[in-house]
N, CA, C and O atoms as a GROMACS GRO file, in nm:
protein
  348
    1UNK      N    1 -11.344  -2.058  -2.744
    1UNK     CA    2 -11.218  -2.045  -2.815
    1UNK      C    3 -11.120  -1.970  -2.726
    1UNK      O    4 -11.143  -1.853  -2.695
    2UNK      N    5 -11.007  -2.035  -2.684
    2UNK     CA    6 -10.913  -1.980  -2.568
    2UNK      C    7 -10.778  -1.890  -2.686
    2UNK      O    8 -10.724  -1.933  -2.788
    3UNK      N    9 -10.765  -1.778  -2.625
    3UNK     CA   10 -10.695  -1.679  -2.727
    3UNK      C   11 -10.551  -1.738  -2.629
    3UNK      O   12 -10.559  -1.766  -2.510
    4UNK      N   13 -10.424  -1.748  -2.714
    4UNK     CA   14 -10.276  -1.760  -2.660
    4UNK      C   15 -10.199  -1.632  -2.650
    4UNK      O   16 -10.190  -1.537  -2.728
    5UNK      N   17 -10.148  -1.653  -2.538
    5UNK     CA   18 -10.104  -1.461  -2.534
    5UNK      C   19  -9.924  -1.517  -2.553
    5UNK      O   20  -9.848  -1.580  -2.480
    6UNK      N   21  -9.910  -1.455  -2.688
    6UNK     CA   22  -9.770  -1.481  -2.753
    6UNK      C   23  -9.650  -1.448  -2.607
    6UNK      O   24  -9.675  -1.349  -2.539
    7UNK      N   25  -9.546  -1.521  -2.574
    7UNK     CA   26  -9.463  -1.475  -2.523
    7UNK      C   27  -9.350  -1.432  -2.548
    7UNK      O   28  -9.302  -1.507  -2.633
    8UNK      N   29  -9.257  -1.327  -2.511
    8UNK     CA   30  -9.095  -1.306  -2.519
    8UNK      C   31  -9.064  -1.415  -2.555
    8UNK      O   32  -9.098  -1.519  -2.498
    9UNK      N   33  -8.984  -1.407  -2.669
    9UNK     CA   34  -8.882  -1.546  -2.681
    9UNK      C   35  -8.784  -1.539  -2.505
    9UNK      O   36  -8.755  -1.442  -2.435
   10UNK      N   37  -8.766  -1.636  -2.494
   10UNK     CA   38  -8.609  -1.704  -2.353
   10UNK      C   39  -8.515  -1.592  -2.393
   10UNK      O   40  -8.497  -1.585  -2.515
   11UNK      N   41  -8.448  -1.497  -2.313
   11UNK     CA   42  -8.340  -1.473  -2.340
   11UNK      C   43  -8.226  -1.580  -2.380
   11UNK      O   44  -8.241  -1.697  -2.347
   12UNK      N   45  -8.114  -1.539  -2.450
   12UNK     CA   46  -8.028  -1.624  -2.515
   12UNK      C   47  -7.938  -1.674  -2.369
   12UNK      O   48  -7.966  -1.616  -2.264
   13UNK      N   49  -7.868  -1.744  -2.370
   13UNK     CA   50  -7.822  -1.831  -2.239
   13UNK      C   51  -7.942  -1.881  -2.150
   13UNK      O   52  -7.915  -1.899  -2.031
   14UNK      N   53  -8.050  -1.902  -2.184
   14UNK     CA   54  -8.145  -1.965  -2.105
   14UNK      C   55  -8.177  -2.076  -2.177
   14UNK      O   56  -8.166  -2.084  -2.300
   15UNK      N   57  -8.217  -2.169  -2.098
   15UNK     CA   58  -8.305  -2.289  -2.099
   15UNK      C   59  -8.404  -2.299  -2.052
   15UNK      O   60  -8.426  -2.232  -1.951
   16UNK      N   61  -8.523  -2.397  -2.112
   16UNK     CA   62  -8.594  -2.457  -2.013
   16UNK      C   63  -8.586  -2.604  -1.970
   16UNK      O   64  -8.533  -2.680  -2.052
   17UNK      N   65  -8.614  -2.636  -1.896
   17UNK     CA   66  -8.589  -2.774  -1.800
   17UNK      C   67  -8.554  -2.922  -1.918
   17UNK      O   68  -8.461  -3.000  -1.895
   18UNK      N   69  -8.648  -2.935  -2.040
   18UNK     CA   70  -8.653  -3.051  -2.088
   18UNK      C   71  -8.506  -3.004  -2.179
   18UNK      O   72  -8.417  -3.070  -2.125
   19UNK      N   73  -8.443  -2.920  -2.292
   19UNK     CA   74  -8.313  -2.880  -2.309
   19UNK      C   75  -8.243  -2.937  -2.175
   19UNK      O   76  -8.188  -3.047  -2.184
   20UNK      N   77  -8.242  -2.887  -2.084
   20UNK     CA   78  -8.141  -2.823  -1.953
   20UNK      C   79  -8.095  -2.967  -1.895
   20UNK      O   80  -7.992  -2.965  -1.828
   21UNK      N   81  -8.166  -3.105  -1.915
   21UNK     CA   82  -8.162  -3.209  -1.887
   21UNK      C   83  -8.131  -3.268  -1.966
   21UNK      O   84  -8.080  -3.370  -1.921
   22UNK      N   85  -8.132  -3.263  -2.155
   22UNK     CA   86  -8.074  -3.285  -2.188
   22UNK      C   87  -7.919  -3.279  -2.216
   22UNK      O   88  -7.836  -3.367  -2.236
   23UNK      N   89  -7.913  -3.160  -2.210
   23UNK     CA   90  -7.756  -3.120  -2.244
   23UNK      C   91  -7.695  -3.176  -2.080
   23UNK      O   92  -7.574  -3.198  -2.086
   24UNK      N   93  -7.738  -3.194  -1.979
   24UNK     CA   94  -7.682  -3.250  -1.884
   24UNK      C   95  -7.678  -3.378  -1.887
   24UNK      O   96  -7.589  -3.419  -1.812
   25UNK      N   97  -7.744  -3.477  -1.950
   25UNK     CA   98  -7.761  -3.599  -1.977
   25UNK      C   99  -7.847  -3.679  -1.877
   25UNK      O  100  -7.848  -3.802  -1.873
   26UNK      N  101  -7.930  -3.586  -1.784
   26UNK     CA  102  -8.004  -3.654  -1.647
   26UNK      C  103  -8.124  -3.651  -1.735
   26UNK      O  104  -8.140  -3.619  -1.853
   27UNK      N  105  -8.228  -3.707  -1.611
   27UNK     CA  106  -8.367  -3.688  -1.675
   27UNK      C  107  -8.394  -3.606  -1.627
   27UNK      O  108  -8.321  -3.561  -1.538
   28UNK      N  109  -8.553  -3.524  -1.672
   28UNK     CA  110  -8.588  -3.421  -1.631
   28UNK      C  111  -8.679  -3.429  -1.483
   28UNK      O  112  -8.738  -3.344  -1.416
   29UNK      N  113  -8.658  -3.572  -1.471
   29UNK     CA  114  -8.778  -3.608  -1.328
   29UNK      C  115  -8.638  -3.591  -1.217
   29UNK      O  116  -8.678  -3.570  -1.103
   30UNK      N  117  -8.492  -3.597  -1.227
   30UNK     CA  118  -8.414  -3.609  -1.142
   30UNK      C  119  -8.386  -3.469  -1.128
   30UNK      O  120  -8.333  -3.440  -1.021
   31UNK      N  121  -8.413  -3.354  -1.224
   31UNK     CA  122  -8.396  -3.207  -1.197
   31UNK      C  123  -8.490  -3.162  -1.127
   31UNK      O  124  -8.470  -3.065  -1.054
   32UNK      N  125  -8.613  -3.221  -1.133
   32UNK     CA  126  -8.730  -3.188  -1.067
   32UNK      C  127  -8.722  -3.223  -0.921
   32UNK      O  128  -8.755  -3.170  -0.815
   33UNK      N  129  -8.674  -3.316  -0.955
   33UNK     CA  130  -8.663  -3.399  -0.790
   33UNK      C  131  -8.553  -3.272  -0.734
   33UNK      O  132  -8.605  -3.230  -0.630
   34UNK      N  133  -8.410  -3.186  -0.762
   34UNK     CA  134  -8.346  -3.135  -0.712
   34UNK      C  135  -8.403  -2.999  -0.708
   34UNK      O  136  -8.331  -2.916  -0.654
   35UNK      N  137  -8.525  -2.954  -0.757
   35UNK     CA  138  -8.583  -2.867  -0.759
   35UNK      C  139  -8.662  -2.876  -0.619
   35UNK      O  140  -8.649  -2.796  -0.527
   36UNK      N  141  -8.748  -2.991  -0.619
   36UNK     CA  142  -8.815  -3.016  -0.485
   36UNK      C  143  -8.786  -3.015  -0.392
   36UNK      O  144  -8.866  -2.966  -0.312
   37UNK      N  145  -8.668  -3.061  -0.344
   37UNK     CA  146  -8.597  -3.061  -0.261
   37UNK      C  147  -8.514  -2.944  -0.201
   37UNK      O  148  -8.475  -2.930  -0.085
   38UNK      N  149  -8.492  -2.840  -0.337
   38UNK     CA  150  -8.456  -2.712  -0.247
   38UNK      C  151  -8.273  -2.728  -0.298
   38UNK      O  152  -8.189  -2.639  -0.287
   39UNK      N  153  -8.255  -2.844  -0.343
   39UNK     CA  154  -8.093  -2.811  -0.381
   39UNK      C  155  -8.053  -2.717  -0.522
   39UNK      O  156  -7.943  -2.673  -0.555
   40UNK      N  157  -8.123  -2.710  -0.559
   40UNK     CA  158  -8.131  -2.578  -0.665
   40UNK      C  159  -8.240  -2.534  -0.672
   40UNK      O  160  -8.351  -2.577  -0.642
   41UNK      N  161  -8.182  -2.392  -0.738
   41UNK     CA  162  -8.339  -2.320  -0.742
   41UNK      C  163  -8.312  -2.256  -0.881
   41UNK      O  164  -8.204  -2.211  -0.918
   42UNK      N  165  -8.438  -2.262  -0.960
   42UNK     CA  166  -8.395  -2.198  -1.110
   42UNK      C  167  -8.420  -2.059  -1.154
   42UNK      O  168  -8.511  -2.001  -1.094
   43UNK      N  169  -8.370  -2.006  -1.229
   43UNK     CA  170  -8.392  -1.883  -1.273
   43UNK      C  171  -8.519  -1.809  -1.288
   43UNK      O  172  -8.620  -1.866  -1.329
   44UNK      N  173  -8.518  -1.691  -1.258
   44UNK     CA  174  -8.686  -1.634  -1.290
   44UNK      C  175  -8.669  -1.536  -1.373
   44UNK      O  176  -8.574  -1.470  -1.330
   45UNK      N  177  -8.723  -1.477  -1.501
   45UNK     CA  178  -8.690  -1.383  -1.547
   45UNK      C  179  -8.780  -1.289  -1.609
   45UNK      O  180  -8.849  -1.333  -1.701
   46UNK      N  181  -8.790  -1.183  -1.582
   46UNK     CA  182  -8.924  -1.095  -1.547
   46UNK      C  183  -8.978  -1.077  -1.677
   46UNK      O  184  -8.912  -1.042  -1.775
   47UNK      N  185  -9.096  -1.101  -1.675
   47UNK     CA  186  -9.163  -1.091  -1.789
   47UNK      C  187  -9.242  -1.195  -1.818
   47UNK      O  188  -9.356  -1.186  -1.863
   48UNK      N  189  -9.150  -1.349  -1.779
   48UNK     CA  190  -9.164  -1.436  -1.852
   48UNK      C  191  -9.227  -1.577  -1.699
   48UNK      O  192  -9.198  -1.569  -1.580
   49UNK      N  193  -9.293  -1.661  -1.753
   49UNK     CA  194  -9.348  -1.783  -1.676
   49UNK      C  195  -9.288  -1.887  -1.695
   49UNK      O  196  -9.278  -1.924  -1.812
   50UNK      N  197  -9.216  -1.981  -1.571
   50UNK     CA  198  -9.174  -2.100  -1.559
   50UNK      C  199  -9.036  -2.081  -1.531
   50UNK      O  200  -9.009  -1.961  -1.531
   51UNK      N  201  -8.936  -2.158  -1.507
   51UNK     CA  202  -8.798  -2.207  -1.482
   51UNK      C  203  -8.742  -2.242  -1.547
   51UNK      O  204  -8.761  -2.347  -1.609
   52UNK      N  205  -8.628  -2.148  -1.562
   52UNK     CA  206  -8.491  -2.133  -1.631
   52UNK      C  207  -8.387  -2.171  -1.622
   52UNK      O  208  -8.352  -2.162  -1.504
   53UNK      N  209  -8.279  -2.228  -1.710
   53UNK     CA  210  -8.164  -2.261  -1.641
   53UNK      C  211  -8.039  -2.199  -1.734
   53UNK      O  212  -8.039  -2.216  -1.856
   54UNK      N  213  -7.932  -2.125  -1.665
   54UNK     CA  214  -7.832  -2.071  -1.710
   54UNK      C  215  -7.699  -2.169  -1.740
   54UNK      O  216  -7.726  -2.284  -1.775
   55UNK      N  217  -7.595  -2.144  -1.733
   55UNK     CA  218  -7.458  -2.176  -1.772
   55UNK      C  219  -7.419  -2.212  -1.598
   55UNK      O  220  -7.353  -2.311  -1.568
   56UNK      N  221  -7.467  -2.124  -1.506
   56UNK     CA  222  -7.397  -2.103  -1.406
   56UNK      C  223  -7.478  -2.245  -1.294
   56UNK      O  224  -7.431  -2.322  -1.210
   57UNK      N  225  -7.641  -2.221  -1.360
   57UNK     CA  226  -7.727  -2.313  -1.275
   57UNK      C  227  -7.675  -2.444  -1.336
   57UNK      O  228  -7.629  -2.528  -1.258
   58UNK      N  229  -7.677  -2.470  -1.470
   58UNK     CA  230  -7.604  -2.600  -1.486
   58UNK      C  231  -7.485  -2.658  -1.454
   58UNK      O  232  -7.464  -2.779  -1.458
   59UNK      N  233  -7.393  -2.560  -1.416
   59UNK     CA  234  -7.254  -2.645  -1.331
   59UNK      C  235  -7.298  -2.677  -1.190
   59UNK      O  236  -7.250  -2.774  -1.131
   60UNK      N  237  -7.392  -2.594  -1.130
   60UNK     CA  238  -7.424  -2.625  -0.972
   60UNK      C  239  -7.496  -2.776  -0.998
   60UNK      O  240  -7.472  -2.869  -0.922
   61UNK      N  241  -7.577  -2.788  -1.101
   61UNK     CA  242  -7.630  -2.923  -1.090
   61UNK      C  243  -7.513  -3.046  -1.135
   61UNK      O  244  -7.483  -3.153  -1.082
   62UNK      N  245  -7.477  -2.994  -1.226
   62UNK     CA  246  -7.339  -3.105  -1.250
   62UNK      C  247  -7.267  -3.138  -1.085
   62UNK      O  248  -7.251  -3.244  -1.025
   63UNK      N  249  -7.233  -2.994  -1.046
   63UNK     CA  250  -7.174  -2.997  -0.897
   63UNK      C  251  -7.276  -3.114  -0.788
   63UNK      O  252  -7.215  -3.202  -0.727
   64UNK      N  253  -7.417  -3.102  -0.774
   64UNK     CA  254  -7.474  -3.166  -0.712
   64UNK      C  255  -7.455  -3.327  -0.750
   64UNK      O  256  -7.426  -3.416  -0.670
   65UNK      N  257  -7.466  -3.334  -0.821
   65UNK     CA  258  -7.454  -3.462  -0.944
   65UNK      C  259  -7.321  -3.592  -0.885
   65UNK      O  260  -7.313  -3.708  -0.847
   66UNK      N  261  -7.241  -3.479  -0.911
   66UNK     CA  262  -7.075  -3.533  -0.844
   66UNK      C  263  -7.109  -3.566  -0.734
   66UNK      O  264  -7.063  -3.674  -0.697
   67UNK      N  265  -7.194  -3.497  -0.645
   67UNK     CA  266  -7.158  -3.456  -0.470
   67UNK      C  267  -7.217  -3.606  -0.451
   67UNK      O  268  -7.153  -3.690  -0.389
   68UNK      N  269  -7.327  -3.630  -0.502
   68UNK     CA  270  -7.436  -3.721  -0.506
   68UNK      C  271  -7.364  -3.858  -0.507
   68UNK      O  272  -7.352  -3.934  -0.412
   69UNK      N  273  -7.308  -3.877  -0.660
   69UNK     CA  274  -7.201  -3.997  -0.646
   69UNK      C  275  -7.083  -4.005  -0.584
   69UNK      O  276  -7.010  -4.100  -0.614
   70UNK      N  277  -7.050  -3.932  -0.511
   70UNK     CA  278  -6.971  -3.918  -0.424
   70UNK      C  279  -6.985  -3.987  -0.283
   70UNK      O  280  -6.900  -4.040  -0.211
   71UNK      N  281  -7.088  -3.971  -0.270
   71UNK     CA  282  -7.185  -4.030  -0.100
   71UNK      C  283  -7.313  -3.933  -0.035
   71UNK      O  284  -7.411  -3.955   0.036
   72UNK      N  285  -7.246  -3.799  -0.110
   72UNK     CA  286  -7.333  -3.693  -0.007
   72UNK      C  287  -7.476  -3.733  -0.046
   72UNK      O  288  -7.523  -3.779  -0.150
   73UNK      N  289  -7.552  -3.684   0.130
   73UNK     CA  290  -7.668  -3.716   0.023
   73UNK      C  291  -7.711  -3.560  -0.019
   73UNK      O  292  -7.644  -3.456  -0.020
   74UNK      N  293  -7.868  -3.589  -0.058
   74UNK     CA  294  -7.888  -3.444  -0.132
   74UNK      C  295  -7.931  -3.323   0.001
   74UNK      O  296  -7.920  -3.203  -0.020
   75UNK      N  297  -7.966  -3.364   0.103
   75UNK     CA  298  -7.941  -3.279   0.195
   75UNK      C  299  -7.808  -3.222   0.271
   75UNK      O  300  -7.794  -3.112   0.324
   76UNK      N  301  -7.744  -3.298   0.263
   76UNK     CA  302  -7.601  -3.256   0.275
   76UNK      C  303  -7.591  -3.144   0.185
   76UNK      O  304  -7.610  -3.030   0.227
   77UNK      N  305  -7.560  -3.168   0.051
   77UNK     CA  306  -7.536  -3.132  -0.026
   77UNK      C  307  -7.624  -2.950  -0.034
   77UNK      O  308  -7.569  -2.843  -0.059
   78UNK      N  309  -7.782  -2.979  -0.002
   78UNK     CA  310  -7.868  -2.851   0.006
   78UNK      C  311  -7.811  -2.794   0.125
   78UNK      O  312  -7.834  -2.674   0.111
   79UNK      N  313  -7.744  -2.813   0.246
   79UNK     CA  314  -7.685  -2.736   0.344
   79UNK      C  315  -7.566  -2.690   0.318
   79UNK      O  316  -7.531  -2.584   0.369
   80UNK      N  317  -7.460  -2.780   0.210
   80UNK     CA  318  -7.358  -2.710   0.193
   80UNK      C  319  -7.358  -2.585   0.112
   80UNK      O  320  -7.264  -2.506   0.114
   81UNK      N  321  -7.502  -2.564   0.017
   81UNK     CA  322  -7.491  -2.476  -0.079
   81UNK      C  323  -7.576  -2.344  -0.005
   81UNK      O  324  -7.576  -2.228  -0.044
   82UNK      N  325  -7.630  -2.386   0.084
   82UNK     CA  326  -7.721  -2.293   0.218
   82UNK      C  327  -7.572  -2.205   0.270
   82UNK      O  328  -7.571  -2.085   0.241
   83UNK      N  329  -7.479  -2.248   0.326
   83UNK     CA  330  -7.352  -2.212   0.409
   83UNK      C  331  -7.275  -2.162   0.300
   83UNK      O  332  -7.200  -2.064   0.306
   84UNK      N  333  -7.292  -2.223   0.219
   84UNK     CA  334  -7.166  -2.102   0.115
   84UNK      C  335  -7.249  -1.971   0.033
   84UNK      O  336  -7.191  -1.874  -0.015
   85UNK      N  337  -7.368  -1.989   0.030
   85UNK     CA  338  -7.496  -1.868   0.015
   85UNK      C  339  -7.452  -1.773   0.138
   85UNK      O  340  -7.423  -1.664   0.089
   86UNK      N  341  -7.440  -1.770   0.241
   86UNK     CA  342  -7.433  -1.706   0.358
   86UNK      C  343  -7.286  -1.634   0.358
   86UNK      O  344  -7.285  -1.516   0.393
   87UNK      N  345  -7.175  -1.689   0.324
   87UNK     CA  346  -7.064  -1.632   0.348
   87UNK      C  347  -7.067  -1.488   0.225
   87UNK      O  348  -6.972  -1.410   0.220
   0.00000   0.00000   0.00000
């Protein structure tokens, strides 16, 4: 018999991935995929297990999203957000 160790509710402005794809209207295999790849990275928040997404992480993916139909590809796109991290 495996005992469940209750967790913290999400702080409020958090998500997790299957929400976070909804309210973006992508699937959750195309967030994953921008996860893999290193063009976003999601929230960690102490206490708690797995990946989060804020207000702020969801415009960067909207942002990637655009960049994407735009032409860039997603490495482009992971270097441009590398170079503006740096400044």
């Amino acid at each position: 018999m495996s005992m469940k160790v209750k967790q913290p509710p999400i702080p409020e402005g958090y998500l997790r991935i299957g929400p976070a794809a909804e309210r973006l209207s992508l699937s959750r295999q195309t967030i994953e995929y921008y996860l893999l790849l290193g063009v976003v990275e999601p929230c960690r928040i102490e206490g708690r297990h797995g990946r989060f997404f804020d207000d702020e992480l969801l415009e960067q993916i909207k942002t990637v999203r655009a960049l994407n139909k735009a032409g860039y590809t997603l490495r482009d796109i992971r270097e441009m957000f590398l170079k503006q991290g740096e400044q």
